[in-house]
C-alpha positions in Angstrom: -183.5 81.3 -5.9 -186.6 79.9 -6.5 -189.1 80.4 -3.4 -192.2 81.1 -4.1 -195.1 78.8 -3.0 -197.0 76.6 -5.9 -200.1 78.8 -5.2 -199.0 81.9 -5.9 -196.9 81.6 -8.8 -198.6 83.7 -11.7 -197.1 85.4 -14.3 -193.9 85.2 -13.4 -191.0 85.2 -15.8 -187.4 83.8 -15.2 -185.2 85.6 -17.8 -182.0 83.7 -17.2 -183.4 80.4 -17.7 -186.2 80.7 -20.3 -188.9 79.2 -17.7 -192.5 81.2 -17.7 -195.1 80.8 -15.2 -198.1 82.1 -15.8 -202.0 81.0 -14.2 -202.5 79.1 -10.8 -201.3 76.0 -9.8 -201.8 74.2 -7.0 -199.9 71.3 -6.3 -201.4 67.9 -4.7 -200.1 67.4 -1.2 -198.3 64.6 -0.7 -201.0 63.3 1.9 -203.7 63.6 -1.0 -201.3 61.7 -3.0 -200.5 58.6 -0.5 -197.6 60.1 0.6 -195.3 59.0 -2.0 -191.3 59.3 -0.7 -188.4 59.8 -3.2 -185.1 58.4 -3.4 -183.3 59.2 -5.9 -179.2 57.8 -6.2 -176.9 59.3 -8.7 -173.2 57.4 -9.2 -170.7 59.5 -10.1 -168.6 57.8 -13.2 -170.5 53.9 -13.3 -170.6 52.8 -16.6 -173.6 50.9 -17.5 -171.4 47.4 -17.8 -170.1 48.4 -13.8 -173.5 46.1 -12.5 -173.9 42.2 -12.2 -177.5 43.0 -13.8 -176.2 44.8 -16.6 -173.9 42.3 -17.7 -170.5 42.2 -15.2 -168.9 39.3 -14.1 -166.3 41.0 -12.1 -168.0 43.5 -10.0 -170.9 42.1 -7.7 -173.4 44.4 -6.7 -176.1 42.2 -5.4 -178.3 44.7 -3.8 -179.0 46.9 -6.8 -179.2 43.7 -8.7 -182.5 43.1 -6.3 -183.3 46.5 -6.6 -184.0 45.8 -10.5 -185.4 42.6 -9.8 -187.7 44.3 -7.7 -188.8 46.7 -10.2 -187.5 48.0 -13.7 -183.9 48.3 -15.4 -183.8 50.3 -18.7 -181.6 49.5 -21.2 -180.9 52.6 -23.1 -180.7 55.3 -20.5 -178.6 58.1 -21.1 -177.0 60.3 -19.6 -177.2 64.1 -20.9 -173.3 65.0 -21.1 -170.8 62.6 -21.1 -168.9 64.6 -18.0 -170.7 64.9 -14.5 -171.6 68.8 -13.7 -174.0 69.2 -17.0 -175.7 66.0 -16.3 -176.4 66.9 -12.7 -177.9 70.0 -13.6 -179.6 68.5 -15.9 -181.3 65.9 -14.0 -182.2 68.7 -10.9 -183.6 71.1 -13.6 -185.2 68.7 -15.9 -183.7 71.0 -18.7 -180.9 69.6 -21.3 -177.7 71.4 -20.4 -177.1 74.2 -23.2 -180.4 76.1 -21.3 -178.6 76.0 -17.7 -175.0 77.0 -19.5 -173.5 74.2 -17.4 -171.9 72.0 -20.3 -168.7 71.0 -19.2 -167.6 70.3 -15.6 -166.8 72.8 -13.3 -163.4 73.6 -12.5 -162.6 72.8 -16.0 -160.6 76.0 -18.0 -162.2 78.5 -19.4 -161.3 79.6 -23.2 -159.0 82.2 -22.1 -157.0 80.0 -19.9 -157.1 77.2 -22.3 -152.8 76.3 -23.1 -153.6 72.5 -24.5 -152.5 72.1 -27.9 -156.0 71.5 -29.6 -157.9 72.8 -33.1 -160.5 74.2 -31.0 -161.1 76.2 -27.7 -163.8 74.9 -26.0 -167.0 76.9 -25.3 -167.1 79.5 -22.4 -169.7 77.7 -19.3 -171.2 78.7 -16.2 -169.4 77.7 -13.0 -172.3 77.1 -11.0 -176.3 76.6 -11.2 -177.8 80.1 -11.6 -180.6 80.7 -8.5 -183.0 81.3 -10.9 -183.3 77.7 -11.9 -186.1 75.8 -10.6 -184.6 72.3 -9.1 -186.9 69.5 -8.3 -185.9 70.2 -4.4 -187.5 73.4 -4.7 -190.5 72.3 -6.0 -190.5 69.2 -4.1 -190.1 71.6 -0.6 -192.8 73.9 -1.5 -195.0 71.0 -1.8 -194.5 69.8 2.2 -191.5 67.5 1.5 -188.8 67.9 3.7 -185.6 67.7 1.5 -181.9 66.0 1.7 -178.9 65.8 0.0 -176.3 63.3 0.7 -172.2 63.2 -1.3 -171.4 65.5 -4.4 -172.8 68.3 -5.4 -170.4 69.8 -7.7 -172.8 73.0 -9.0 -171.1 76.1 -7.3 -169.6 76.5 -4.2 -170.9 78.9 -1.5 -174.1 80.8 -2.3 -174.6 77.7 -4.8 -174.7 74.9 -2.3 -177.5 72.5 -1.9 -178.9 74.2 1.0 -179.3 77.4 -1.7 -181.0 75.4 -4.0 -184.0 73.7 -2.3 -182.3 71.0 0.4 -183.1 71.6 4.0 -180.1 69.4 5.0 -176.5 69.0 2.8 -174.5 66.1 4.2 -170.6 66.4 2.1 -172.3 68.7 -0.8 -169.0 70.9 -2.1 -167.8 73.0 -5.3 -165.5 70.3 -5.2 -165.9 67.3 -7.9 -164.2 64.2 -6.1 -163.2 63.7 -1.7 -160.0 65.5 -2.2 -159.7 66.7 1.4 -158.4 64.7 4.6 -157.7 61.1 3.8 -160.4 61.1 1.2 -162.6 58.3 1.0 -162.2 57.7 4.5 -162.8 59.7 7.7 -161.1 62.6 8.5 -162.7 63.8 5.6 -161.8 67.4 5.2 -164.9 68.4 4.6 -166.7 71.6 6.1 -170.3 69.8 5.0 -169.7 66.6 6.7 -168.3 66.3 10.3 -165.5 63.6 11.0 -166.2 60.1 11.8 -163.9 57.8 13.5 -160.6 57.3 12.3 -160.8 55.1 9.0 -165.2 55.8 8.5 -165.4 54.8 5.1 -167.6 57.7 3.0 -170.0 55.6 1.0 -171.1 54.2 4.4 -171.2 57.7 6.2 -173.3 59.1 3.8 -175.8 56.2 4.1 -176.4 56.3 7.3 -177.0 60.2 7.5 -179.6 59.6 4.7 -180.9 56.3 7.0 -180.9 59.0 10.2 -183.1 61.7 7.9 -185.3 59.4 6.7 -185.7 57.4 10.3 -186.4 61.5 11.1 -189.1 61.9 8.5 -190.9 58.2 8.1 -194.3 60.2 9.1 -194.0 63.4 6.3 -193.2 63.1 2.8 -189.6 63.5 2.2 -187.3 63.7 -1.2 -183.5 62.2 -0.4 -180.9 62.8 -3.2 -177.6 60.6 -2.6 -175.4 61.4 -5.6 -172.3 59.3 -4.6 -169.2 60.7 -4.7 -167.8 56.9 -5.9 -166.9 55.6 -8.0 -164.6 58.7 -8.7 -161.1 59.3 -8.5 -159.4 58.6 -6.5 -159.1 55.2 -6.5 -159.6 54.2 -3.2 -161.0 51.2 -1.7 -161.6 49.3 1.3 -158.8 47.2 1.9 -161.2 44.1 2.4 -162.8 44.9 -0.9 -159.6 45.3 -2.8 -158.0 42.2 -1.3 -161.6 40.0 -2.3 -161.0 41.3 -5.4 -157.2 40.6 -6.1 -158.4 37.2 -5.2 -160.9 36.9 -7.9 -158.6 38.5 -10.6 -155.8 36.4 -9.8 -158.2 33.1 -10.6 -158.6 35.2 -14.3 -156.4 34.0 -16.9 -156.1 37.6 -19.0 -156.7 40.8 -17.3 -155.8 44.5 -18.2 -156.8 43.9 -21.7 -156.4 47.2 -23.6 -157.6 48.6 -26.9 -157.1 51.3 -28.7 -159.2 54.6 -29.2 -157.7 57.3 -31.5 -155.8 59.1 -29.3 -156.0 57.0 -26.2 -155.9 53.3 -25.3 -159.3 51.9 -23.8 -159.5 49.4 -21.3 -161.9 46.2 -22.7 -161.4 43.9 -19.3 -163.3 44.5 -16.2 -160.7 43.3 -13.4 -159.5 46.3 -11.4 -159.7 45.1 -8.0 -159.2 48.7 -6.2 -162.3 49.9 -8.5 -164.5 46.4 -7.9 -163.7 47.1 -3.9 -165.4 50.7 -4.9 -168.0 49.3 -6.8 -169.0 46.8 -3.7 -168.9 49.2 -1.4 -171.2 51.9 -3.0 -173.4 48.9 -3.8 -173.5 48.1 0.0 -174.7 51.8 0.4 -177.4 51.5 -1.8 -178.3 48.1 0.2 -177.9 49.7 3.6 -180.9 52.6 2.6 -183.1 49.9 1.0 -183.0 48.0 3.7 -183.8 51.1 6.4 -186.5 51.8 4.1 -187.7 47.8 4.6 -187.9 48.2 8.2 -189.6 50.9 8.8 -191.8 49.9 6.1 -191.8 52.6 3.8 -190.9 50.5 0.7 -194.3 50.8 -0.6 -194.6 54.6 0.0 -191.2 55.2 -1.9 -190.3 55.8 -5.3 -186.3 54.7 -5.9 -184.7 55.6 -8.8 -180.7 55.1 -8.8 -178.7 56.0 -11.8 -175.1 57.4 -13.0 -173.8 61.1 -14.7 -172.2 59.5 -17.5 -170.6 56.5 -18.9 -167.1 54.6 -17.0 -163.8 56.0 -16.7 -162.3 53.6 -19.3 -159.6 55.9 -21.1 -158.0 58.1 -18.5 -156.7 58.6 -15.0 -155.6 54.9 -14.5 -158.6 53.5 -17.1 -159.9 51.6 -13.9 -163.0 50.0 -15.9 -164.4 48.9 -19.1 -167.7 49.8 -21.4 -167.6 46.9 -23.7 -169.0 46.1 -25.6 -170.0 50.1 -26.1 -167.4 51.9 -27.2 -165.1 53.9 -25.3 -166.2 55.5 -22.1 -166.5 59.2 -19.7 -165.5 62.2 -22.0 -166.6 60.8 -25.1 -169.8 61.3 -27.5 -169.6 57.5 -27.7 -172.3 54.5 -26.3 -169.5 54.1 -23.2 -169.6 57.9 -22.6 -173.1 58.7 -22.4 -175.1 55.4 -21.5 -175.9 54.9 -18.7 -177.5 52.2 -15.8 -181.1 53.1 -15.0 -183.4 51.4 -12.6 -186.5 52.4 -10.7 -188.6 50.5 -7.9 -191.9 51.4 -6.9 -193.5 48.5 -5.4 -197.4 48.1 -6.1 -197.1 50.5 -8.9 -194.0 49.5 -11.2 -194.3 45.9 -11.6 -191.3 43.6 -10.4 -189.0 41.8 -13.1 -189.6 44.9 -15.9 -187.1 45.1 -18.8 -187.5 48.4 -21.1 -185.4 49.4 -24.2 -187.2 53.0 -24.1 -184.5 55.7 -24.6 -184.7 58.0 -21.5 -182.1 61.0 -20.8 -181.2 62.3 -17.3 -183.9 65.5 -17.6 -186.7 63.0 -17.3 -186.0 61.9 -14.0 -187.6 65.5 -13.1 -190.9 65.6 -14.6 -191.2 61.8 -13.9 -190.6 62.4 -10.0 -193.3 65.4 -10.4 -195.7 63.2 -11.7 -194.9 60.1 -9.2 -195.5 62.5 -6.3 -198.6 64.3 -7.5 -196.7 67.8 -7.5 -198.3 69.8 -10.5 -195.8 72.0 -12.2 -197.2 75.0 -14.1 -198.0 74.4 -17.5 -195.5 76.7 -19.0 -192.6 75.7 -17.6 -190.5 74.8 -20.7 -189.2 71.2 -19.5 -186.8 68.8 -21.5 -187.7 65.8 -20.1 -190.7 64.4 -20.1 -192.7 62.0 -17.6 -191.6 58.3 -17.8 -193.8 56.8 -14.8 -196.1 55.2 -17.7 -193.1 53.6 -19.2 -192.1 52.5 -15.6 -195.4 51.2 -14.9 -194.7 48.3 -17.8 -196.9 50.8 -21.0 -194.4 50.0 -24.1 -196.1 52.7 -25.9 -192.8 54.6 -27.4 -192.1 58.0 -26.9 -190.9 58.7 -30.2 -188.4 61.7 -29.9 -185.4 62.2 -30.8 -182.4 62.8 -27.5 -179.5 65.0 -28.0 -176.5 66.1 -26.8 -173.5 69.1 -27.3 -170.3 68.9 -25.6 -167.9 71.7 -27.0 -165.0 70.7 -24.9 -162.3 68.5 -24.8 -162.6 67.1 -21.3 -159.9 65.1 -19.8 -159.9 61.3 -21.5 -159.2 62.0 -25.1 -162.6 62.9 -26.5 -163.0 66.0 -28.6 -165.9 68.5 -29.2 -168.8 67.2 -30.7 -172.7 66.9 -30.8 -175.1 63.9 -31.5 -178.7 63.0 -32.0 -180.5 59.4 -31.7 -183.6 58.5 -32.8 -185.3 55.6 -34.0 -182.5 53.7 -32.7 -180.1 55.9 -35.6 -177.6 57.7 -33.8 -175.8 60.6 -36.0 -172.7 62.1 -34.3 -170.6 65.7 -35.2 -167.5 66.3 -34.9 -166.5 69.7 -34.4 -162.4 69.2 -35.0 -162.8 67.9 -38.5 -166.6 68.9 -39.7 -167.2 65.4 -40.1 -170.1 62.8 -39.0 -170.7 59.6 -38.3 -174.0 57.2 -38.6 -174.5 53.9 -36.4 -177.3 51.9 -36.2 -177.1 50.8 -32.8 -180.0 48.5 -33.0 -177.3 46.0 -35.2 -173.9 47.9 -34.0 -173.8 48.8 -30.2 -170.3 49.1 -30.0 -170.6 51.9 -33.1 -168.2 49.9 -35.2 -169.6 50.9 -38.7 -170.4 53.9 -39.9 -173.5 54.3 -42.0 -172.7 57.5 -43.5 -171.9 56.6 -46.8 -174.8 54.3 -47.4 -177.5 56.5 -45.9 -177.2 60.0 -47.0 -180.6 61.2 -46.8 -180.5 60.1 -43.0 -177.2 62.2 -42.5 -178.6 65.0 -43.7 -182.3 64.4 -41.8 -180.7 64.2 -38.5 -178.2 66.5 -39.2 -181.0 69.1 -40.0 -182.7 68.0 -36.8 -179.8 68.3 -34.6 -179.0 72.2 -36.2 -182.2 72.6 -35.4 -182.3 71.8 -31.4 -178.8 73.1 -31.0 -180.4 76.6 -32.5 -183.3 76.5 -30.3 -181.6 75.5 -26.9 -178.7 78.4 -28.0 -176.0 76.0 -27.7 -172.9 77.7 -27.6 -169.8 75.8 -30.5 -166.5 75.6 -29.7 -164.3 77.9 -31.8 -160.8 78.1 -34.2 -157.8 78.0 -31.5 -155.8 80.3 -33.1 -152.6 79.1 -30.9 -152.6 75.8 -32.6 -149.7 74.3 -34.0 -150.0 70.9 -35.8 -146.8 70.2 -35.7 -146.7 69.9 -32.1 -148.7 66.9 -29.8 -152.2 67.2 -29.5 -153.7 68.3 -26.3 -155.9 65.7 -26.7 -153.6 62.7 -26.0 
């Protein structure tokens, strides 16, 4: 575990995770830097579409619709994995996910338990977040920030926790990847990180107001508050309020539970599932309830919120309760509705209300960009992913010009298969490990990744193709492998 103080790192090597410190850095204080707070909100499973201000007309989410009036939404935000645990490390490490060996999600089986019927077996992964990793809670804590974690953790169990990796307080955090215990989403939880409300306490509203309590707790020292939702994940649970509000509204619809079809599964194309809306609402209300605590005790302008998802919506397994379109498909998949994501940040007096950016970010930049916002120098040799993004928040349109990637040799549980991808220049090459094949979209002209480009632009196959060999080289990306089980004859395990 990472615990030594800024001012004594030097020449320090980490062997597990490829991070070197070397020289002496010392980190602004947070009360030489204004005292700048952190919120930072991760949704498990929102698609980008799942928000009025990206485009719904089903789901109403009003208060992070003012949270992006308030501030910025970016358009092409991505996720780094298109399944939750990788992208989580990710965004606490500021690392892409082949470096912290978390690229599928935990609990998932490991190539020697693997019985689906598939071409490949799927890449061996860590089941938890190695110690040695640095998290932006560490960092943030040895700086003088008082640190808290609020809903799913879903990086190790015990000796793995939150509390082990840089949070002074874990409200709900578990090995587990959904609120399988007790009655769920609503109180008695049945879980040993988060006591038992009353009878019927809705989660998405627990959690809020034990962040509102910490941060009521800390309005006078700098403090970092992580709320990674457990919703909208399975189950599908909602308020029965919510769901009837929304039966309502779907009933006034004249089509709804529109399907389409995406080789081996169907996709859902029509936002109207009222049980999911009522979860959308409600997690929506969440974010509204900690803005507004923030408003009152008039921390706003001291705090830097950034609220975002793990990966694209559910839209092709385990009751397809939403849709990505127009992007194609959704979780699981290398595809626009797997990996995009919703990304806005507020900042007020430094990122300028009413912002609307098309840079392409990925979830490792929300590290370094955090550093920077809060003044907390990171040693010049540690080998970050992500880069700093608090100039592109603060309204410079001066690109970034670098390519994002991704690997995902696994098969997940909606259909997708293994496969890697790189985007640049709005160019987005993708490679399928099954078949050895690729495909090309432009997505400037073809969001939903209808046509594929690979015949007409060879010599941009084979650049970004290079490029992507490349990276997956230097990162040591592990490949999926020849299942030597596999019978053709029989169903895939992919349907």
């Amino acid at each position: 575990m990472f615990r030594l103080a800024i001012s004594l790192w030097s020449a320090v090597w980490l062997p597990l995770t490829g991070i070197v410190f070397s020289g002496t850095t010392t980190a602004i204080s947070a009360a030489e830097n204004g005292r700048t707070n952190v919120v930072l909100f991760l949704v498990d499973d929102l698609g980008q579409r799942d928000l009025s201000c990206y485009g719904s007309s089903f789901y109403e989410t009003p208060n992070i619709d003012r949270l992006a009036a308030d501030g910025i939404r970016l358009t092409n935000a991505y996720a780094a994995c298109p399944v939750c645990s990788p992208t989580r490390a990710s965004l606490l490490t500021g690392r892409y996910p082949q470096r912290t060996r978390i690229t599928d999600y935990i609990g998932a089986p490991q190539p020697e338990k693997w019985k689906r019927n598939t071409k490949h077996l799927p890449a061996a992964y860590s089941e938890h977040l190695a110690l040695e990793e640095v998290t932006i809670a560490e960092m943030l804590r040895t700086a003088g920030y008082a640190t808290f974690f609020a809903g799913k953790w879903h990086l190790g169990g015990e000796g793995f926790s939150p509390e082990d990796q840089g949070f002074d307080i874990n409200k709900g955090g578990l090995a587990a990847g959904g609120p399988y215990g007790g009655k769920k989403y609503f109180s008695p939880y049945g879980n040993p990180k988060l006591s038992d409300g009353l009878d019927g306490e809705h989660l998405p509203d627990r959690l809020a107001t034990e962040a509102n309590a910490f941060i009521s707790d800390h309005r006078d020292a700098p403090f970092f508050v992580y709320f990674p939702f457990y919703s909208v994940h399975t189950p599908l649970m909602s308020r029965p309020d919510l769901q009837k509000k929304y039966e309502a509204k779907r009933s006034r619809r004249i089509a709804f539970d529109v399907f389409g079809g995406e080789f081996p599964r169907r996709v859902r194309v029509s936002q109207d599932h009222a049980i999911y809306a009522g979860m959308v609402e409600a997690m929506d209300q969440a974010v509204g309830k900690v803005l507004k605590n923030l408003d009152e005790l008039k921390l706003s302008a001291k705090t830097l919120v950034i609220f975002t998802s793990d990966n694209g919506g559910l839209s092709t397994s385990e009751g397809s309760p939403t849709s990505n379109a127009p992007l194609r498909a959704g979780k699981g998949w290398m595809y626009e509705g797997g990996i995009r994501t919703a990304a806005i940040a507020r900042w007020p007096g430094v990122i300028p209300a009413g912002q609307i950016s098309d840079e392409p970010i990925i979830s490792a930049d929300y590290f370094p960009t955090i550093l920077e916002a809060t003044g907390v120098a990171a040693p010049d040799t540690v080998r970050l992913d992500g880069v700093s993004l608090l100039a592109t928040l603060k309204g410079d349109n001066t690109r970034l010009n670098r390519p994002l990637f991704w690997h995902y040799p696994h098969y997940g549980n909606q259909g997708g298969a293994p496969g890697a991808a790189i985007l640049e220049n709005g160019w987005k090459l993708i490679e399928w490990f099954d078949e050895g094949r690729v495909e090309l979209f432009c997505l400037a002209e073809d969001p939903g990744e209808s046509s594929n480009k690979t015949d007409s632009e060879p010599d941009r196959v084979n650049d970004l193709r290079q490029k992507l060999h490349a990276w997956q080289a230097e990162v040591g990306a592990r490949p999926s492998t020849l299942n030597p089980a596999y019978n053709p004859a029989l169903p895939s395990g992919r349907e």
